[in-house]
PAGU-959258 format. One record per atom (N, C-alpha, C): residue in one letter; x, y, z; residue number from 1; atom name. Coordinates in Angstrom, 3 decimals. Example, Ala and Ser with C-alpha at 12.3 -4.5 7.8 and 13.67 -1.06 7.14 Angstrom:
<site fivex="a" x="13.190" y="-5.690" z="7.800" milum="1" timi="N"/>
<site fivex="a" x="12.300" y="-4.500" z="7.800" milum="1" timi="CA"/>
<site fivex="a" x="13.200" y="-3.300" z="7.800" milum="1" timi="C"/>
<site fivex="s" x="12.850" y="-2.250" z="7.080" milum="2" timi="N"/>
<site fivex="s" x="13.670" y="-1.060" z="7.140" milum="2" timi="CA"/>
<site fivex="s" x="12.900" y="0.030" z="7.870" milum="2" timi="C"/>
This chain:
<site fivex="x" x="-10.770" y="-10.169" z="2.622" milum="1" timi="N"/>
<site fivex="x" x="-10.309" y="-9.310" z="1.563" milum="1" timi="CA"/>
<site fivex="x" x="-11.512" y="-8.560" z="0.985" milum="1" timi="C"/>
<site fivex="x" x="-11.025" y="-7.495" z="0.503" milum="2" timi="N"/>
<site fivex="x" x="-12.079" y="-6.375" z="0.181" milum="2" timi="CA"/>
<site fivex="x" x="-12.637" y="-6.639" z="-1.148" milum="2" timi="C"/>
<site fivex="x" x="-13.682" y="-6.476" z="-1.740" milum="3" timi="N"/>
<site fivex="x" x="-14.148" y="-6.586" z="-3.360" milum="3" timi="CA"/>
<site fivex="x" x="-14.063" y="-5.029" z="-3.559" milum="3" timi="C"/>
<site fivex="x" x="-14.319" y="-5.694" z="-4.828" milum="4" timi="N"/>
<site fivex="x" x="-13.500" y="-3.719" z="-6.453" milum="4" timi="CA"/>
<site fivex="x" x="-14.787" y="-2.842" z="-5.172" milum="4" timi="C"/>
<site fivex="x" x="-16.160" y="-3.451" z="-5.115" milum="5" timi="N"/>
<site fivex="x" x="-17.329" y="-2.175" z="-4.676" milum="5" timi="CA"/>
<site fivex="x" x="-16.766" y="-2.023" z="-3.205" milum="5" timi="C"/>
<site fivex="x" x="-16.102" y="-2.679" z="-2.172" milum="6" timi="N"/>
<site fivex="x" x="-15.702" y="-2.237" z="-1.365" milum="6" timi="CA"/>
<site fivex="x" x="-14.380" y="-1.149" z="-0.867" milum="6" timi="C"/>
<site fivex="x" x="-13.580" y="-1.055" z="-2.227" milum="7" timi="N"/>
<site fivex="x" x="-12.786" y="-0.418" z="-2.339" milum="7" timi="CA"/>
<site fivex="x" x="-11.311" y="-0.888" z="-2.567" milum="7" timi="C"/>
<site fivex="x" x="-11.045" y="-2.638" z="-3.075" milum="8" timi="N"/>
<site fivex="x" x="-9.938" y="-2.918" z="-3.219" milum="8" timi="CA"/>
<site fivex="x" x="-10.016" y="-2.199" z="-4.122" milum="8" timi="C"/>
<site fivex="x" x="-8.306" y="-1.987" z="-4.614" milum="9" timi="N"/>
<site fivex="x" x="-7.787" y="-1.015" z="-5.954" milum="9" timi="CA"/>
<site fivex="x" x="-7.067" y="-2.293" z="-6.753" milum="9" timi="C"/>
<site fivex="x" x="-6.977" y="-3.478" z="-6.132" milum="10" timi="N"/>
<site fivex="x" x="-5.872" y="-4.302" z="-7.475" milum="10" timi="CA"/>
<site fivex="x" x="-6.830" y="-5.330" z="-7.477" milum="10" timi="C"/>
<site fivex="x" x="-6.068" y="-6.284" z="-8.419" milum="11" timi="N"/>
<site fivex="x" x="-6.748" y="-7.877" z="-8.728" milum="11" timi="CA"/>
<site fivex="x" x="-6.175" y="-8.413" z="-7.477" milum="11" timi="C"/>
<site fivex="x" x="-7.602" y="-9.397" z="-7.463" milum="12" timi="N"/>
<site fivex="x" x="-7.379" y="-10.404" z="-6.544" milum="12" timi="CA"/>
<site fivex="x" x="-6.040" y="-11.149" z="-6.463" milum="12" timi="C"/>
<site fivex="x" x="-5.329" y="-11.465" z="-7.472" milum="13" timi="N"/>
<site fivex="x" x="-4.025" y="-12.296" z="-8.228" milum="13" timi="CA"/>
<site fivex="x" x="-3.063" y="-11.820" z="-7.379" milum="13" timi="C"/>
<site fivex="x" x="-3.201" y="-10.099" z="-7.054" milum="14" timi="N"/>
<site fivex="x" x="-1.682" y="-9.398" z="-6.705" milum="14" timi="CA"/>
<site fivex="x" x="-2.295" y="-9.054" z="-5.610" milum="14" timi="C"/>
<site fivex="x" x="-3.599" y="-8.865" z="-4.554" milum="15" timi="N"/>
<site fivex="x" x="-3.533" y="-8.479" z="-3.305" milum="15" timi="CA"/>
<site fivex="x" x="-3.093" y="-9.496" z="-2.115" milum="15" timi="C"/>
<site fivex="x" x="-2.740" y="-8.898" z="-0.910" milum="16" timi="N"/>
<site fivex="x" x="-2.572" y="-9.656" z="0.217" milum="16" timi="CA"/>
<site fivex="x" x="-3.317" y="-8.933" z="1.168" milum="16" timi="C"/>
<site fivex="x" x="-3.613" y="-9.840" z="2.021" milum="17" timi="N"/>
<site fivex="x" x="-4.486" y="-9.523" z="3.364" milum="17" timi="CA"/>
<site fivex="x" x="-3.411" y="-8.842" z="4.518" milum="17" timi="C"/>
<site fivex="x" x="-3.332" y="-7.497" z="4.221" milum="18" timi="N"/>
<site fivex="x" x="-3.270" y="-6.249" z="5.438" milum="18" timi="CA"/>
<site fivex="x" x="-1.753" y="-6.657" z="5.784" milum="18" timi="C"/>
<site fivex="x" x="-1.182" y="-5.799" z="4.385" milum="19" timi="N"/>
<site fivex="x" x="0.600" y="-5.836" z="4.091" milum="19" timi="CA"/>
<site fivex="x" x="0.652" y="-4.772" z="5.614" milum="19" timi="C"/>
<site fivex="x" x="1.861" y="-4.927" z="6.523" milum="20" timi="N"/>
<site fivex="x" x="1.766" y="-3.987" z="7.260" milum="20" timi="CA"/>
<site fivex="x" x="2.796" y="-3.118" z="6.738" milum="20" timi="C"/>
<site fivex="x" x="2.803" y="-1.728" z="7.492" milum="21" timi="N"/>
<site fivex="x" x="3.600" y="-0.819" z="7.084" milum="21" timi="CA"/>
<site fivex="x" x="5.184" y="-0.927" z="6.773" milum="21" timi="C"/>
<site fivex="x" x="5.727" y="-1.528" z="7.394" milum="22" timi="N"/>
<site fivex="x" x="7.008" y="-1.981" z="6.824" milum="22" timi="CA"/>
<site fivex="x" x="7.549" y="-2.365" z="5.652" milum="22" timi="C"/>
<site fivex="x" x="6.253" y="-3.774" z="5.382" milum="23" timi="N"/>
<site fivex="x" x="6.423" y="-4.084" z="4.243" milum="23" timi="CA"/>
<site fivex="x" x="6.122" y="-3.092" z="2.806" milum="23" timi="C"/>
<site fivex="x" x="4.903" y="-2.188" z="3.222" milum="24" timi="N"/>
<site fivex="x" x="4.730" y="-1.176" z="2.321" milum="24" timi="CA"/>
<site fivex="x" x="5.981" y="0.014" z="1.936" milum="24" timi="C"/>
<site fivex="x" x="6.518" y="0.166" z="3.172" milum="25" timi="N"/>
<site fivex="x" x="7.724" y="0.954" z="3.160" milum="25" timi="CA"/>
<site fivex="x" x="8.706" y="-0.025" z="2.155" milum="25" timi="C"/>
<site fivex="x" x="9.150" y="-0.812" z="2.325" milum="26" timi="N"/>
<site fivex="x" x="9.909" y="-1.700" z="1.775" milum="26" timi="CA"/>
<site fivex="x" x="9.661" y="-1.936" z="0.235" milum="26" timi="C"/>
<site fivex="x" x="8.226" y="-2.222" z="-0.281" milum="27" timi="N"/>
<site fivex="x" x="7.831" y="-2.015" z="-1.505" milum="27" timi="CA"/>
<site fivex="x" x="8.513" y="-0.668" z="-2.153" milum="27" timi="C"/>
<site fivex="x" x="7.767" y="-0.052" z="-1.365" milum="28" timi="N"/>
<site fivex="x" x="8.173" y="1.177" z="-2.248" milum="28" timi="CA"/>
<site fivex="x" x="9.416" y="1.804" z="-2.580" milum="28" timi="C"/>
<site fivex="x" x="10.110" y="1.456" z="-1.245" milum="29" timi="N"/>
<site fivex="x" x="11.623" y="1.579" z="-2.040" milum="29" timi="CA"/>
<site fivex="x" x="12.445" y="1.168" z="-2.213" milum="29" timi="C"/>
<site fivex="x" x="12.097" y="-0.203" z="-2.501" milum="30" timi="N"/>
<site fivex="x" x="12.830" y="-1.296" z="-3.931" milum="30" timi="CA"/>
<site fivex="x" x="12.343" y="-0.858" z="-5.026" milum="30" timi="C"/>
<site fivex="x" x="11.318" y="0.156" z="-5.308" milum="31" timi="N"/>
<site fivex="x" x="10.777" y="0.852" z="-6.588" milum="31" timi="CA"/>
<site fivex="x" x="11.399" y="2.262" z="-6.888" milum="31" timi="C"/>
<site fivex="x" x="11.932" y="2.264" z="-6.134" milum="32" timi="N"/>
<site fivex="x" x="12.797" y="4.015" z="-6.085" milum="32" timi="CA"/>
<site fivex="x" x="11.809" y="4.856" z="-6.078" milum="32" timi="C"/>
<site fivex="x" x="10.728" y="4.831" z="-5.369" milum="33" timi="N"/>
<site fivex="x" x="9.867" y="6.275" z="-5.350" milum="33" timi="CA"/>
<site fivex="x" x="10.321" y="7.032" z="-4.191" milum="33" timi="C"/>
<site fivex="x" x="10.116" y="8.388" z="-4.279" milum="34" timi="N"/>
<site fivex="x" x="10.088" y="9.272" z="-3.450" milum="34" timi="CA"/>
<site fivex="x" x="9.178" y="9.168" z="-2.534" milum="34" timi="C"/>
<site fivex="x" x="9.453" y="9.028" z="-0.996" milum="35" timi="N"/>
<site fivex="x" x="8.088" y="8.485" z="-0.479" milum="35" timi="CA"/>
<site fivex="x" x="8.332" y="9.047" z="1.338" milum="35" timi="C"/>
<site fivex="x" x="7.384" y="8.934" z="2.121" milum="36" timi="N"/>
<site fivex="x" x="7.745" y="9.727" z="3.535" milum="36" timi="CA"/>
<site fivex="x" x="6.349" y="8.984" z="4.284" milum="36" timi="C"/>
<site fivex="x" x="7.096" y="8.505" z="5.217" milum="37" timi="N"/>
<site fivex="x" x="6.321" y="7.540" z="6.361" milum="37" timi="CA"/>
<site fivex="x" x="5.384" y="8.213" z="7.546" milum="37" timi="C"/>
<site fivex="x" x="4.495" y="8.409" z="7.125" milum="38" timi="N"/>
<site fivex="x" x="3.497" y="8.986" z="8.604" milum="38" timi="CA"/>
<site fivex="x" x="2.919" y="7.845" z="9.840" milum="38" timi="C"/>
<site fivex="x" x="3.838" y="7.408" z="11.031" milum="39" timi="N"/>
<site fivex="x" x="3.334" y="6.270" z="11.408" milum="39" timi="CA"/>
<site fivex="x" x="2.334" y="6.709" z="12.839" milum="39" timi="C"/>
<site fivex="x" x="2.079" y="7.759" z="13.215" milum="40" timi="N"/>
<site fivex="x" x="1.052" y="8.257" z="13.763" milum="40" timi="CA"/>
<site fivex="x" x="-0.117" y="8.172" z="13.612" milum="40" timi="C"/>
<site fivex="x" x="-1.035" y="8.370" z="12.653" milum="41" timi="N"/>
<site fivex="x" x="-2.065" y="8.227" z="12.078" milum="41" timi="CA"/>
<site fivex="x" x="-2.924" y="7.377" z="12.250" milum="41" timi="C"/>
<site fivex="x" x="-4.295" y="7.477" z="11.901" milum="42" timi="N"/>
<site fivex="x" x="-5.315" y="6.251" z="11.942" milum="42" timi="CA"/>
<site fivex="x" x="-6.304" y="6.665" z="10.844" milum="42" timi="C"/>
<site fivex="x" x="-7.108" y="5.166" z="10.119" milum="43" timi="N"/>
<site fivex="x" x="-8.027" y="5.413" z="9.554" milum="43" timi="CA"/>
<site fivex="x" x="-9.367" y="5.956" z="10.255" milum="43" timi="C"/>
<site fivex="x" x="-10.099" y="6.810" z="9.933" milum="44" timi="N"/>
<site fivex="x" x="-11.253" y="7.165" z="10.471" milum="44" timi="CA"/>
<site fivex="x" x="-12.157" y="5.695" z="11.003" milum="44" timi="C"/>
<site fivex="x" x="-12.387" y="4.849" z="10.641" milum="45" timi="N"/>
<site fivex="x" x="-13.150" y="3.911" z="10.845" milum="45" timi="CA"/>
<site fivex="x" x="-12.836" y="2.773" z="11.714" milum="45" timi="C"/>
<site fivex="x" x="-11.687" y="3.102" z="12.192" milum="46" timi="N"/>
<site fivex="x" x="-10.882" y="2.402" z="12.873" milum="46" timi="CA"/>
<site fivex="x" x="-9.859" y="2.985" z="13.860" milum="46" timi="C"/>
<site fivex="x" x="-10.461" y="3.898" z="14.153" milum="47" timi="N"/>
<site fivex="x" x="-9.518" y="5.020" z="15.209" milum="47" timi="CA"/>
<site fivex="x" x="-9.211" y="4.185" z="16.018" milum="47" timi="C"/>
<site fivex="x" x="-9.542" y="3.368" z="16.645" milum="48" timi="N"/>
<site fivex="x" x="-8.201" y="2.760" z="17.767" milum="48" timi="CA"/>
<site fivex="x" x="-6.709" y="2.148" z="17.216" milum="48" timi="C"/>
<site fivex="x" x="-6.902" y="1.939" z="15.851" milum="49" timi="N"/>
<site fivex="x" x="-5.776" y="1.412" z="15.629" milum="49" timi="CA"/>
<site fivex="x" x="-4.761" y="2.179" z="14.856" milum="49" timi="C"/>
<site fivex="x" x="-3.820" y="2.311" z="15.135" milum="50" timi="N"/>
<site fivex="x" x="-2.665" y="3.151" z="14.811" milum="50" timi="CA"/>
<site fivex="x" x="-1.810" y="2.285" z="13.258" milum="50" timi="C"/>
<site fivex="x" x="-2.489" y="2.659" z="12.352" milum="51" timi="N"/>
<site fivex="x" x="-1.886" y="1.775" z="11.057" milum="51" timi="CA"/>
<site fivex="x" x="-1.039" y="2.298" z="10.224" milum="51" timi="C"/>
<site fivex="x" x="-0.999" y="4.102" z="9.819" milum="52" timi="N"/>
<site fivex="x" x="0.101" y="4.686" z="9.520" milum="52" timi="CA"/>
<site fivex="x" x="-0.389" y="4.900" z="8.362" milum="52" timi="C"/>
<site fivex="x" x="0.812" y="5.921" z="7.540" milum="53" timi="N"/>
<site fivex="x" x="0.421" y="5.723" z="6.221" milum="53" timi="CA"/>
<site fivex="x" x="2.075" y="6.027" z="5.572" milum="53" timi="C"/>
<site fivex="x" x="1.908" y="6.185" z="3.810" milum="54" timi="N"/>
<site fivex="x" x="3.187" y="6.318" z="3.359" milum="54" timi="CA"/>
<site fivex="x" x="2.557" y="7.407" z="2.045" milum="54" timi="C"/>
<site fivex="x" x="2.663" y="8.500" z="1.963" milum="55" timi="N"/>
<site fivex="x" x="3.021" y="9.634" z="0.776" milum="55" timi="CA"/>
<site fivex="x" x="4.203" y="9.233" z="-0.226" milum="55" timi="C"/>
<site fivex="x" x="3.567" y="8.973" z="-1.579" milum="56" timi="N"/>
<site fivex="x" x="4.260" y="8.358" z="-2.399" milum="56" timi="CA"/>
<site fivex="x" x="4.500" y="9.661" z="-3.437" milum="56" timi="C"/>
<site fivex="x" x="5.399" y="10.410" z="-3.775" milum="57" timi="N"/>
<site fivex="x" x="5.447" y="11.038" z="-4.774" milum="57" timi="CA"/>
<site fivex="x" x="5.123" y="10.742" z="-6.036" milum="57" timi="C"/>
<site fivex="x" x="3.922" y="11.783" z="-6.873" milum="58" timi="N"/>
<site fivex="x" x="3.063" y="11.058" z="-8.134" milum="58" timi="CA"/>
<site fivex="x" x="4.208" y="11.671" z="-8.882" milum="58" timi="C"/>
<site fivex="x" x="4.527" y="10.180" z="-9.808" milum="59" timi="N"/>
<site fivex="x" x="5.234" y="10.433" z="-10.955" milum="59" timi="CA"/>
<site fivex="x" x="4.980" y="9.811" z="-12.070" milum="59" timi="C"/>
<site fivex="x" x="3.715" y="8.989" z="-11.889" milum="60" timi="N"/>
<site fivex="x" x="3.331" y="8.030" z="-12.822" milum="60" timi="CA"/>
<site fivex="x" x="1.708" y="8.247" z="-12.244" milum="60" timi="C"/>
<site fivex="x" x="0.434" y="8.170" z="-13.292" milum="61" timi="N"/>
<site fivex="x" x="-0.700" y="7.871" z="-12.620" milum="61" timi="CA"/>
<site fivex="x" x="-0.971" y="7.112" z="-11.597" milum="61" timi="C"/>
<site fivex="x" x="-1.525" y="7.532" z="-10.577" milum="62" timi="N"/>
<site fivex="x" x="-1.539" y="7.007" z="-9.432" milum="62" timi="CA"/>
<site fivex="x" x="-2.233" y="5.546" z="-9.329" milum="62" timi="C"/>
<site fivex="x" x="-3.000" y="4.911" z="-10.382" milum="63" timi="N"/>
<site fivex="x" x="-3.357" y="3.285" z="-10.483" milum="63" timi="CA"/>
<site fivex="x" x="-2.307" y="2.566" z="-10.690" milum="63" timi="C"/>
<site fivex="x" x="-0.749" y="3.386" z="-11.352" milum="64" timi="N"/>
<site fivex="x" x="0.198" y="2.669" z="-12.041" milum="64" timi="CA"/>
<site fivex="x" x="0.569" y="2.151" z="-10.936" milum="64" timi="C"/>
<site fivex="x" x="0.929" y="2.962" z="-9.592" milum="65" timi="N"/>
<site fivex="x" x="2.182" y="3.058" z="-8.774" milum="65" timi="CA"/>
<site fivex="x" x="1.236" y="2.316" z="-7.585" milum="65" timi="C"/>
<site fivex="x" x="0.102" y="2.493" z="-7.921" milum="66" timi="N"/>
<site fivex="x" x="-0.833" y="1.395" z="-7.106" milum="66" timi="CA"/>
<site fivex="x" x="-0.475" y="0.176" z="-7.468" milum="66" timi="C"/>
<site fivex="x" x="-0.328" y="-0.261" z="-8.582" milum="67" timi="N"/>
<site fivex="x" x="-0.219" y="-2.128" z="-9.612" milum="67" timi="CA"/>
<site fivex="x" x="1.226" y="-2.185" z="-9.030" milum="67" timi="C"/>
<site fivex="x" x="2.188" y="-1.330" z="-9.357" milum="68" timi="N"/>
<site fivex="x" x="3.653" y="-1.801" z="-9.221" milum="68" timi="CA"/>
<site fivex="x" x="3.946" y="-1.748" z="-7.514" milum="68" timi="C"/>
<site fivex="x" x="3.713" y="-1.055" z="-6.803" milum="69" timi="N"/>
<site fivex="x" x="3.372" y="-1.678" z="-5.354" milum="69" timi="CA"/>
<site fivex="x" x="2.744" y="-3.105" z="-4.514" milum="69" timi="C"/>
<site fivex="x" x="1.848" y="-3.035" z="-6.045" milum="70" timi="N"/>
<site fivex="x" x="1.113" y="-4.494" z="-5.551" milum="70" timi="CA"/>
<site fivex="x" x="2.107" y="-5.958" z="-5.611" milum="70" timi="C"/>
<site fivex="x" x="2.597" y="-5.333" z="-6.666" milum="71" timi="N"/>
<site fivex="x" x="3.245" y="-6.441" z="-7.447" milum="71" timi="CA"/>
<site fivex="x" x="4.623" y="-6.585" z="-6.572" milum="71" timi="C"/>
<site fivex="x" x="5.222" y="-5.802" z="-6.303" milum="72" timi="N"/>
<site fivex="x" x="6.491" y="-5.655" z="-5.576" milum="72" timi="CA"/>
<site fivex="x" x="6.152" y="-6.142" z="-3.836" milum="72" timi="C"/>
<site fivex="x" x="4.920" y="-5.961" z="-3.739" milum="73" timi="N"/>
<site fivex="x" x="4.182" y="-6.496" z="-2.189" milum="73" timi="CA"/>
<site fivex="x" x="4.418" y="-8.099" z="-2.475" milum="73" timi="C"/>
<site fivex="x" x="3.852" y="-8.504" z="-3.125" milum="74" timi="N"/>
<site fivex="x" x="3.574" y="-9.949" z="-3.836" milum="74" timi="CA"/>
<site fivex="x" x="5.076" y="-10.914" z="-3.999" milum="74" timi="C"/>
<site fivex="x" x="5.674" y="-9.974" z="-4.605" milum="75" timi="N"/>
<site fivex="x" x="7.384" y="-10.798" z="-4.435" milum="75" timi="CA"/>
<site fivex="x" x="7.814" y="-10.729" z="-3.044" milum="75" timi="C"/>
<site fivex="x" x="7.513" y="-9.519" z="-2.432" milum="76" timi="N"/>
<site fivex="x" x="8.203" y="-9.596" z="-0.489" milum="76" timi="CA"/>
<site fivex="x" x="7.590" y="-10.808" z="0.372" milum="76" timi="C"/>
<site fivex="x" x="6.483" y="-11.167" z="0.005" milum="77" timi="N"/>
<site fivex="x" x="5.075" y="-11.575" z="0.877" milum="77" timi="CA"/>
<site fivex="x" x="5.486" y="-13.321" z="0.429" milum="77" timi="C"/>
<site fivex="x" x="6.335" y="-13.519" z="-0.764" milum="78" timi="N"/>
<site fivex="x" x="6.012" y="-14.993" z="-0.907" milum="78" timi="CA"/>
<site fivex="x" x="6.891" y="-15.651" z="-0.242" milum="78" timi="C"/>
């Protein structure tokens, strides 16, 4: 797991080790956000692996909808 200087965004309390895309899909809309699945994609640093991403429509500051993702990860994951 990543530390705050490596770039986690939540508390340790509410992260999990490498939610996959499904489950992120799934978070997000048990939260009713507006949201659209790119599963093509790769992180630069990791170009062989095909991990995807999800465009969340900002409707709340984007740390908010970061915490309530986390948190909604955290109830799927237990």
């Amino acid at each position: 797991m990543k530390t705050r200087s490596e770039g986690r965004k939540v508390p340790k309390k509410l992260s999990r080790p490498s939610p996959n895309l499904g489950v992120l899909e799934k978070a997000v809309a048990n939260l009713g956000f507006s949201y659209k699945v790119i599963t093509d994609v790769t992180y630069p640093r990791f170009s062989w692996k095909k991990s995807g991403l999800i465009l969340v429509k900002k409707t709340k500051p984007k740390n908010r909808i970061i915490s309530e993702v986390a948190q909604e990860i955290s109830r799927l994951m237990v």
